[in-house]
C-alpha positions in Angstrom: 18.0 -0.2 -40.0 20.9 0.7 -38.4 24.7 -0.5 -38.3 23.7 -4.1 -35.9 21.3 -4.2 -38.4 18.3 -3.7 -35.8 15.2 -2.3 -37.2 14.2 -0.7 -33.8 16.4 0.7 -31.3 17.9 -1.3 -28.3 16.0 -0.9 -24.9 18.2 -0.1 -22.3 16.8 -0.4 -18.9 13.4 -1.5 -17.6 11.0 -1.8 -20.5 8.0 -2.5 -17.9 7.6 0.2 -15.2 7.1 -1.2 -12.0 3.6 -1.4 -10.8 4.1 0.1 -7.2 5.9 2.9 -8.3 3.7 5.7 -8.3 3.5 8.1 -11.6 3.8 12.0 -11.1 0.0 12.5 -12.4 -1.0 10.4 -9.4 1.7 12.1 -6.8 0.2 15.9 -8.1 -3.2 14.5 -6.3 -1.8 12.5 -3.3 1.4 14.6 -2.4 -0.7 17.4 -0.1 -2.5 14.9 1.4 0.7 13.1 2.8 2.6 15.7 2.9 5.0 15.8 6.0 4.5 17.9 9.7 7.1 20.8 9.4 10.8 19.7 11.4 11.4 21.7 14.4 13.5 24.6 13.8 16.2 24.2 17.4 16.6 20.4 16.8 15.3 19.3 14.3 16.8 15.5 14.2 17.4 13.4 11.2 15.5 14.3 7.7 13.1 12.0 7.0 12.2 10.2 3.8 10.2 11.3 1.3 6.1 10.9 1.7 6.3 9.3 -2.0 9.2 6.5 -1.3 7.6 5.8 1.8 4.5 5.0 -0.3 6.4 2.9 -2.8 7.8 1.2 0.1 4.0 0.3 1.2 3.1 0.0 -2.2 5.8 -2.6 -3.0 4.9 -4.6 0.6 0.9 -4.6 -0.7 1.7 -5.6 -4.1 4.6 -8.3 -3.4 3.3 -9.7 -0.1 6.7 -9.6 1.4 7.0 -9.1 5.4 8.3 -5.5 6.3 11.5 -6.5 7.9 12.5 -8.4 4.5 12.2 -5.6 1.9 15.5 -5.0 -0.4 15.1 -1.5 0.2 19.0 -0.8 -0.8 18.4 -2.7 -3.8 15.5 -0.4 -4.8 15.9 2.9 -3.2 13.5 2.9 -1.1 13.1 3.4 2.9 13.6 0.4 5.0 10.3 -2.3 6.1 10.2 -0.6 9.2 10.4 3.0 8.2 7.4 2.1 5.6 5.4 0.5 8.1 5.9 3.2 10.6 4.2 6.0 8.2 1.5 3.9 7.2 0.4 3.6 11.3 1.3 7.3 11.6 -1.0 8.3 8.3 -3.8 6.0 9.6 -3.4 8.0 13.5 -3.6 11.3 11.6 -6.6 10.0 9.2 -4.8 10.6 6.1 -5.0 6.9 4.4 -8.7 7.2 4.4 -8.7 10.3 2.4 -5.6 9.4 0.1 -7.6 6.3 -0.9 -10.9 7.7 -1.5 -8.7 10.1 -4.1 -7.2 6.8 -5.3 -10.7 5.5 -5.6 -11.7 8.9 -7.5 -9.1 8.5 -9.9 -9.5 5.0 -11.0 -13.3 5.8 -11.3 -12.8 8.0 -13.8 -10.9 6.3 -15.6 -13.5 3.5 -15.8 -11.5 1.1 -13.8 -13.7 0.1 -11.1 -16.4 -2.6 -11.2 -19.1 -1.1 -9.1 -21.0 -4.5 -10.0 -18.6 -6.5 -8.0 -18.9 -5.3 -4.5 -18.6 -7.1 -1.4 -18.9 -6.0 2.0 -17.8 -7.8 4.7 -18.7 -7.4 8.5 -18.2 -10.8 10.3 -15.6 -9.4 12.4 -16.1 -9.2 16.4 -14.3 -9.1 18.6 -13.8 -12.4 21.1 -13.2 -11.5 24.7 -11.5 -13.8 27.2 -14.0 -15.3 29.7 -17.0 -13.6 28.1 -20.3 -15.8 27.7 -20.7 -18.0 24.6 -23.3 -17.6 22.3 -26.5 -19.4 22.2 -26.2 -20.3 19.0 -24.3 -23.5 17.8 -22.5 -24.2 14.3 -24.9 -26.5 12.0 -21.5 -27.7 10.8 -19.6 -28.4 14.4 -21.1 -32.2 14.7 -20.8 -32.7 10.8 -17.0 -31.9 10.4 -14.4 -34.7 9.9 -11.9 -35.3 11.6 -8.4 -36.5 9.8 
């Protein structure tokens, strides 16, 4: 016990880490994989953020569900909404996401976090062209559906 007469010692700070931070076991796997294109050596223009607050940034968009333009990036040190969303399109051109989720996918694997039992697949997505010909085949439900 000590002089306030606590029998633990006071937490100072966030006792909970933040779930789209991401740890330095998991950055030691992911880091060369999104590692950034060397700057140009005559001009080389502004530095840009870090690969790993950029992910946090993405991280924190995925996990909260808040649009890119509205994320309190001073408030939490990361990059702006737009800077995040800018390297996720520039990771997906270069075909990095793919790979940095399949060693996300590795890792949680062995760690015995995934459900393999659970699996859905989905493929009902096709595209809809203007002034192409409908299909032959009607909804069952189209004539059942109410109207309110």
């Amino acid at each position: 016990m000590d002089i306030s007469g606590r029998t633990c010692p006071r937490r100072v700070g966030r006792s909970v880490a933040l779930k789209w931070r991401v740890s330095d076991e998991l950055w030691e796997r992911l880091g060369p994989l999104l590692a950034d294109p060397p700057r140009r050596f005559r001009h080389p223009g502004r530095a840009r953020y870090s690969p790993r607050a950029c992910l946090e940034g993405i991280l924190f968009v995925l996990y909260t569900d808040t649009p890119w333009l509205e994320v309190p990036y001073r408030e939490l040190g990361l990059p702006s909404g737009e800077t995040c969303r800018r390297r996720l399109e520039e990771w997906t051109r270069r075909g990095l996401l793919p790979a940095a989720l399949a060693v996300l996918q590795e890792q949680l694997d062995e760690a015995g976090r995934l459900d393999w039992s659970r699996v859905l697949v989905d493929a009902s997505l096709v595209e809809a062209k203007k002034g192409a010909a409908r299909s032959r085949a009607r909804s069952r439900a189209s004539g059942e559906a109410a109207f309110t």
